[in-house]
N, C-alpha and C positions, 0 to 999 in steps of 0.2 A: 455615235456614242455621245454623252451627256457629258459635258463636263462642268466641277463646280468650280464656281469663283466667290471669294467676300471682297466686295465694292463698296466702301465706306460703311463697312458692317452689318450689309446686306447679305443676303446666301441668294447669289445670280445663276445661273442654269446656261450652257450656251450649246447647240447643236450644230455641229458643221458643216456645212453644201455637202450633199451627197447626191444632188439630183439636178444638173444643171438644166436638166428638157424642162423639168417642171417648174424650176428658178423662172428659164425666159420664157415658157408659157405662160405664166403671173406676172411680168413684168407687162408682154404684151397688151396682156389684158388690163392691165393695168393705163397703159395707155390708150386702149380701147373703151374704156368706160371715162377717162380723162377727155378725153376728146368730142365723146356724147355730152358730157356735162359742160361744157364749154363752148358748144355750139348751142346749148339753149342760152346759157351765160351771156353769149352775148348778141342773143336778142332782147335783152335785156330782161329776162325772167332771173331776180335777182336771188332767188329760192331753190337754185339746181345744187349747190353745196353746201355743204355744212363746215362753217366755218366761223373764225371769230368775226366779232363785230366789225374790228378797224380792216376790213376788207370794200373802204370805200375811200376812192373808186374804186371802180373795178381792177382786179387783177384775175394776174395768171395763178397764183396760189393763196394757199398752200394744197387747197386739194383736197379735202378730206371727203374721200369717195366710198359711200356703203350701198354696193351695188351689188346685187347677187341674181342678175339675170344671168351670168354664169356658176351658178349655184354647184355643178358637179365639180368646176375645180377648186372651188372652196372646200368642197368635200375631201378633195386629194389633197391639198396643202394641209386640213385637220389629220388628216390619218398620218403625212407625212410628219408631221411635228408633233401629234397629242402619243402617239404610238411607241417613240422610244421614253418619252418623258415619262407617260404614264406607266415603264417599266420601272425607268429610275429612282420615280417616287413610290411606286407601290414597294420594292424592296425595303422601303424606311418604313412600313409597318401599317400605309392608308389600303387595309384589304374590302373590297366589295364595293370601291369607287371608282369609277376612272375621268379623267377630265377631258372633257371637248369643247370646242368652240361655238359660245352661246355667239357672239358678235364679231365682227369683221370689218376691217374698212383700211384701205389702201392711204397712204399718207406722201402726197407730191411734195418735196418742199423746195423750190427754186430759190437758186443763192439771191438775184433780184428783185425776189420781192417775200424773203424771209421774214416770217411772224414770231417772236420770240414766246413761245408756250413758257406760259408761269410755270412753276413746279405743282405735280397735282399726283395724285393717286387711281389705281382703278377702284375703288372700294368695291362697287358690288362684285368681284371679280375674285376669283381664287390664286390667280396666276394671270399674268398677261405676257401676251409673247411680241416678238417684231421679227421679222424675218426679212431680211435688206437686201432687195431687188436692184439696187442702183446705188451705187456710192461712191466717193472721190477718199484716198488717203485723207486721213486728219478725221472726217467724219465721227460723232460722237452720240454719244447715251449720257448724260449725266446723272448719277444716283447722289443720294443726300443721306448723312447720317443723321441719326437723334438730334442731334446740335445744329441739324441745318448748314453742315461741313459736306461740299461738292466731292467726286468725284469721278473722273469719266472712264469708261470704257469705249474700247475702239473696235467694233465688227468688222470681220471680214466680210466682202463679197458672198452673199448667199447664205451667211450665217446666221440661225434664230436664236436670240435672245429671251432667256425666260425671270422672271423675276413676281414674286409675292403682290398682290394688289393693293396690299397695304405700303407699299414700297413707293415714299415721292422719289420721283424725276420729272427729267423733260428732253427732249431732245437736244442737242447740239447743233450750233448752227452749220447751214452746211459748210464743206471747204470745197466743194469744186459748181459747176455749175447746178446742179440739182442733187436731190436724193430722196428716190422711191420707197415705199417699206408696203409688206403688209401686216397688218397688225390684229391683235385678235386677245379679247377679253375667255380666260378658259375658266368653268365651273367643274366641280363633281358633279355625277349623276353617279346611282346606283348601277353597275353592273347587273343585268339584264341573266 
């Protein structure tokens, strides 16, 4: 079930673990394609992730892994999260759209070698979601109101986050030794 939240005058969306096979099937994977890109990483192929600049020297994150050589459980995570949401929203009046997952990409962020992401937007993006494979108590989402006034919310273990692409945040830094997510930019498409 969807439920809503307003977070610094936001209207945020949050889905709750219903599937924990498929949580740490993602999660694995997650560390499955981490550990591919990190074994080129460090043969010094400095072009295996996509990540900010100040990632020099090397390090171990933050990770930002868009890898869909496991394309079918990308598919199940979409159906998993686009399917109650786009009940949610379609009851509010959006008939003959429904939203899926144009983009995808898993997000490592180890407390050691934490990158502090500016505050930014999905603009091309209708909705962006996060769905949190790995987290420590304290862990955070920070939203921003009109005035550039923070505030955060705190996910549970295996809960997706949904929120407007027009909507600044950034993440929180972690509080325990790491925190996985998979994250994923949703569009409309026409109903078929």
């Amino acid at each position: 079930m969807i439920k809503e939240h307003n977070i610094a005058g936001n209207q945020i969306f949050t889905l709750d673990n219903k599937d924990n096979v498929l949580i740490e099937k993602l999660l694995q994977n997650n560390y499955n394609v981490h550990n591919y890109y990190m074994d080129i990483y460090n043969s010094n192929n400095f072009n295996s992730f996509y990540t900010p600049i100040e990632m020099d020297p090397k390090s171990k994150g933050p990770g930002y892994q868009n890898d869909l050589r496991n394309r079918g459980l990308h598919l199940e995570w979409e159906e998993y999260i686009c399917t109650p949401f786009n009940k949610h929203i379609n009851k509010e009046g959006i008939e003959g759209k429904d939203l899926f997952v144009f983009d995808s990409w898993y997000l490592y962020q180890p407390k050691e070698d934490w990158i502090d992401n500016p505050p930014h937007q999905h603009e091309t993006a209708n909705y962006a979601a996060t769905t949190y494979l790995e987290l420590s108590e304290g862990d955070h989402i920070i939203f921003y109101d009109t005035e550039n006034n923070p505030e955060s919310y705190y996910p549970k273990l295996g809960e997706t986050v949904f929120f407007g692409g027009e909507v600044m945040h950034k993440p929180g830094e972690s509080s325990g030794k790491k925190r996985v997510s998979l994250n994923g930019n949703l569009t409309y498409i026409e109903r078929k």
